[in-house]
N, C-alpha and C positions, 0 to 999 in steps of 0.2 A: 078435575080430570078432563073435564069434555073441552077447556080450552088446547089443552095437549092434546088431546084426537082429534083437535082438526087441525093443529100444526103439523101432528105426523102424517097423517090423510095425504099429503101430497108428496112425503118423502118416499125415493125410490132406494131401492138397495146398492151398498156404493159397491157391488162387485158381481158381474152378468153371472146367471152362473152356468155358463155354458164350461162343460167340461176342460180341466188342465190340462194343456195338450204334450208341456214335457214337467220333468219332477222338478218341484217348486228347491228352489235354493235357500240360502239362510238369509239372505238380501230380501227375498220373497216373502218368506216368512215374520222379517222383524219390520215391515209396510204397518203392519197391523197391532203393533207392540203396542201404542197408543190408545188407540180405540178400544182394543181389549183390555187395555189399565181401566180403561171407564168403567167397560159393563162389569169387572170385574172388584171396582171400586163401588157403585150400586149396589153389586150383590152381599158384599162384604163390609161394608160401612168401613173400613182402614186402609187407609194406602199405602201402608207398611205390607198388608197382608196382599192387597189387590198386587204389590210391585212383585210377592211371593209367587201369588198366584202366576202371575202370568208367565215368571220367568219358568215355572212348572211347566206352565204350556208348552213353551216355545223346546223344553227338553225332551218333554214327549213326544214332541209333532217331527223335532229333527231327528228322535231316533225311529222314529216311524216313517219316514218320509219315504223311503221306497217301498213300502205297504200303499200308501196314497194313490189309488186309482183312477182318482179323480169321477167320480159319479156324481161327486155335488163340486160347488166353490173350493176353492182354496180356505175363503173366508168362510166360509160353512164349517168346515170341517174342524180350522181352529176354534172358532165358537164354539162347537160341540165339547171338545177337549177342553176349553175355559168353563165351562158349565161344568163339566162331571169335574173338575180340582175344584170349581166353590163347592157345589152339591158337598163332595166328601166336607172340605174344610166345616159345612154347616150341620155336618151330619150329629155334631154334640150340640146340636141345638141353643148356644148360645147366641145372643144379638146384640149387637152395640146399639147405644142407648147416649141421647141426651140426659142432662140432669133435671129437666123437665118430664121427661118420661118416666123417671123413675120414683117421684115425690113428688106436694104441692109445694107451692113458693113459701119461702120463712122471712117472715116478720124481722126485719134488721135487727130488730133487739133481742130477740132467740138466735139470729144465729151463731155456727157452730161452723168450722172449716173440718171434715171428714173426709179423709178421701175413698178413694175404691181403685180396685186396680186397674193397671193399664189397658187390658181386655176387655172394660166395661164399657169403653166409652168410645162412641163415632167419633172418627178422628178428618182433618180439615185437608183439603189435598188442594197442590195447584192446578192452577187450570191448564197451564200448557203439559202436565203430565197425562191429562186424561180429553182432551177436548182435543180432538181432528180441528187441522186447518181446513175449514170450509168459506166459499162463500158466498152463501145462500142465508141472507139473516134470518129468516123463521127457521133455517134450519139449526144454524147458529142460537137463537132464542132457547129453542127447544132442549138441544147440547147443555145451555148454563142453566136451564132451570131445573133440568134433573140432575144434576149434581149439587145444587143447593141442601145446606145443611137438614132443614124441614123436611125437605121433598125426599133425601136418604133416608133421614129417618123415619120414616112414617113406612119406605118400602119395609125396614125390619121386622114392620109390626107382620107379612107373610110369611109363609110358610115358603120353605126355599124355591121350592117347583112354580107357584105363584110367582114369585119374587121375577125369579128367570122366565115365565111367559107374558109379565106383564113390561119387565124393562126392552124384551124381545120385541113384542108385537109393540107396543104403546111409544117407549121411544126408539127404538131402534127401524119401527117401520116393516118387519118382517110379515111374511103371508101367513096365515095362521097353519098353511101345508108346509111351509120350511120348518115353523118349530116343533111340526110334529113329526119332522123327519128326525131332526136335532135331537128333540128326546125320547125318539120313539115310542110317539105313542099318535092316537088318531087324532084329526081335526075338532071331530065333537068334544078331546078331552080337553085339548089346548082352546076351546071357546070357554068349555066350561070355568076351567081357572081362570082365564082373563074374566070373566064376571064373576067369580067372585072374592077377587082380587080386587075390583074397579070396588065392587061394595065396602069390602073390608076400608079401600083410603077414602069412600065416603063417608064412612061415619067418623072419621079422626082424621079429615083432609088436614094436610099440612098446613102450617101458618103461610098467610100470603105474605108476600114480599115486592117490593116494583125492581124491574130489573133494571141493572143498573150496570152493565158493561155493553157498549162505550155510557159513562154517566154523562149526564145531562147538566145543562148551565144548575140548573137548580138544586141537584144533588152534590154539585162539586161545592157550591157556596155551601152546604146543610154539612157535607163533610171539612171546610175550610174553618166552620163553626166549630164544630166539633172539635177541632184538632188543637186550635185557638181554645176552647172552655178546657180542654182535658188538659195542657202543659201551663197553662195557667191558673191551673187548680180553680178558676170561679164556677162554682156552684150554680150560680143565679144564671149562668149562661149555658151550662151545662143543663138546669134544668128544663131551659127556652128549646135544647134541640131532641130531647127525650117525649117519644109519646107517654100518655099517662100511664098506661100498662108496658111500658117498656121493660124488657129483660135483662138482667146480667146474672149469666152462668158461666164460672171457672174449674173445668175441668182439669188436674184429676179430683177436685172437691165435689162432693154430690150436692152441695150450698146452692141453690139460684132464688134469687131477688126479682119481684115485680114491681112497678109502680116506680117512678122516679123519686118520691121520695125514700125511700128504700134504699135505690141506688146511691143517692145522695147519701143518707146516710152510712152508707157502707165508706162512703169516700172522705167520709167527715171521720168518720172510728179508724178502723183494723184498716181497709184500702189509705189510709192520709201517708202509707210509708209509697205512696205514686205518687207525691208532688215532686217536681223535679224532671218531672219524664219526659220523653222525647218521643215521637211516634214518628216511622217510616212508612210510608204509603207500600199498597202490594194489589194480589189478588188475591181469593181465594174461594171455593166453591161457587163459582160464578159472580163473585160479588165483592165488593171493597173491601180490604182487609188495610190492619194498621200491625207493624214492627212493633212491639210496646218496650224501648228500654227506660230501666230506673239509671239514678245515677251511680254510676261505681263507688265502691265502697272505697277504692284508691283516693277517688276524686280526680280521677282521669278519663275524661268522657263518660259515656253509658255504657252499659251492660244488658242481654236480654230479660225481660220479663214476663211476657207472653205474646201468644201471637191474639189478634183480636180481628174475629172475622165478624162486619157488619151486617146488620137486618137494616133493609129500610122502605119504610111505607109510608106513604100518603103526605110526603113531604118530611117527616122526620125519621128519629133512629130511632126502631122497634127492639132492635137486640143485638147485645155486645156480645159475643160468646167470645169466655178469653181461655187459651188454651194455655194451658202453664208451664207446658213441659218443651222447656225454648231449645236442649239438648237434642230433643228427637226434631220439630219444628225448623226451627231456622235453617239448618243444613240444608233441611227437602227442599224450602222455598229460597236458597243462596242468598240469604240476609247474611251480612256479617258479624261476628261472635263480638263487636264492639264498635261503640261510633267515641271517634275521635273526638278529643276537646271544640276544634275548628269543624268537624260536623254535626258538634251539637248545638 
């Protein structure tokens, strides 16, 4: 956390907030459609629910709009409205959840495919959904690394109030007098939660990751590897780009794998129905993500079979998360429902 407080430490707020001098219009209003997918994506761990959320916002703030007095921002004012629709949405206390967070890792020869339902689980968003064109690269840094898969999750492990003054002040950059205007309440309460909020992601900080948008000469080779051992089915090559504790978790199954041989032999058993596969390059939660199609059962090109959002550390691949459900998936990130014979 303390490298993200001194990235945000220099960020200023992107909206004065000297008072609206006439009533904001719907043009006005949807400037912030973005940004608000973010914070509203953090708060919510789904960008199914965060794209809910926000369009909530934007109905309440247009049927409000000539109530708006302007005594704070424009952008003040929708934030406050995006907070109280998460608050409510979180108010039954559920949290989305890695398959990591919820179990220890299973031994390839125990496991078992289980799933859980669609509400259980943080879900992968793209980046141009929730990430401002900025550019200012620490501030850009800062953007992808809170939307990283780790980094969401670990905000779930707070309590929603927490959650909202820690994404506030920590990356959003707010004064700790704005968010206690926000949620009315004083400065001493809003320090208080941000400490102990900052505690709470010390003891469970999230897995580290090297960032990797724009990737580097070196991670594009470690990902050319990869892509190369994974449609090739070799093993021996696939094991070369895997750290030892490497992860692979496929959501909607609560199943996840440590250690590459683990993985390996997941790909050798139940996963061998992936040789054949093709993978499309993408983004996602600030970081490389791969198309994963099998081959059509036609035998006419591929077909989806999950989307696979990368971890990558210290020169290799720390964690595959493959999401399964390529129906909800591929649409949001405009991957095609099939690749052609001639583009596989």
């Amino acid at each position: 956390m303390s490298e993200l407080s001194d990235l945000t430490t220099a960020r200023e707020p992107q909206e004065s907030q000297e008072a609206q001098a006439t009533p904001a219009t719907q043009e006005d209003l949807e400037r912030y459609r973005r940004e608000l997918t973010g914070y509203c994506y953090r708060m919510l761990g789904s960008s199914f629910e965060a794209e809910d959320a926000v369009q909530d916002t934007m109905v309440r703030a247009w049927r409000s709009v000539e109530k708006f007095e302007g005594r704070s921002s424009l952008r003040s004012w929708l934030y406050r409205i995006a907070t109280n629709v998460c608050l409510d949405m979180l108010n039954a206390g559920k949290r989305r959840a890695r398959p990591m967070d919820l179990s220890d890792p299973t031994p390839v020869a125990q496991a078992q495919l289980s799933s859980r339902p669609e509400a259980t689980w943080l879900e992968p968003v793209p980046d141009g959904r929730v990430l401002p064109s900025v550019a200012d690269p620490a501030e850009t840094a800062v953007e992808r690394e809170t939307i990283r898969l780790a980094f969401v999750a670990a905000l779930q492990h707070l309590p929603p109030k927490q959650r909202a003054v820690l994404i506030l002040r920590e990356v959003l950059a707010w004064k700790a007098s704005e968010v206690a205007a926000l949620l009315g309440t004083t400065v001493a309460s809003v320090n208080s939660a941000l400490q102990r909020a900052r505690a709470t992601l010390a003891e469970s900080p999230p897995a580290p990751s090297d960032q990797a948008d724009p990737l580097d000469e070196e991670q594009r080779e470690l990902l050319e590897r990869y892509v190369a051992a994974f449609e090739g089915y070799d093993m021996e090559a696939l094991t070369a780009v895997l750290h030892d504790d490497a992860t692979l978790s496929m959501p909607p199954y609560d199943l996840w794998l440590q250690g590459h041989e683990n993985i390996v032999g997941w790909m050798l058993g139940v996963g061998s129905v992936c040789r054949g596969s093709k993978l499309v390059p993408t983004v996602a939660n600030g970081m490389p993500a791969f198309a994963h199609y099998h081959e059509a059962e036609d035998g006419n090109g591929h077909t989806p079979w999950a989307l696979m959002v990368m971890d990558i550390r210290d020169g290799k691949i720390a964690g595959i998360n493959s999401f399964l459900d390529t129906a909800r998936w591929f649409p949001m990130f405009d991957l095609p429902d099939r690749l052609a014979p001639e583009d596989s």
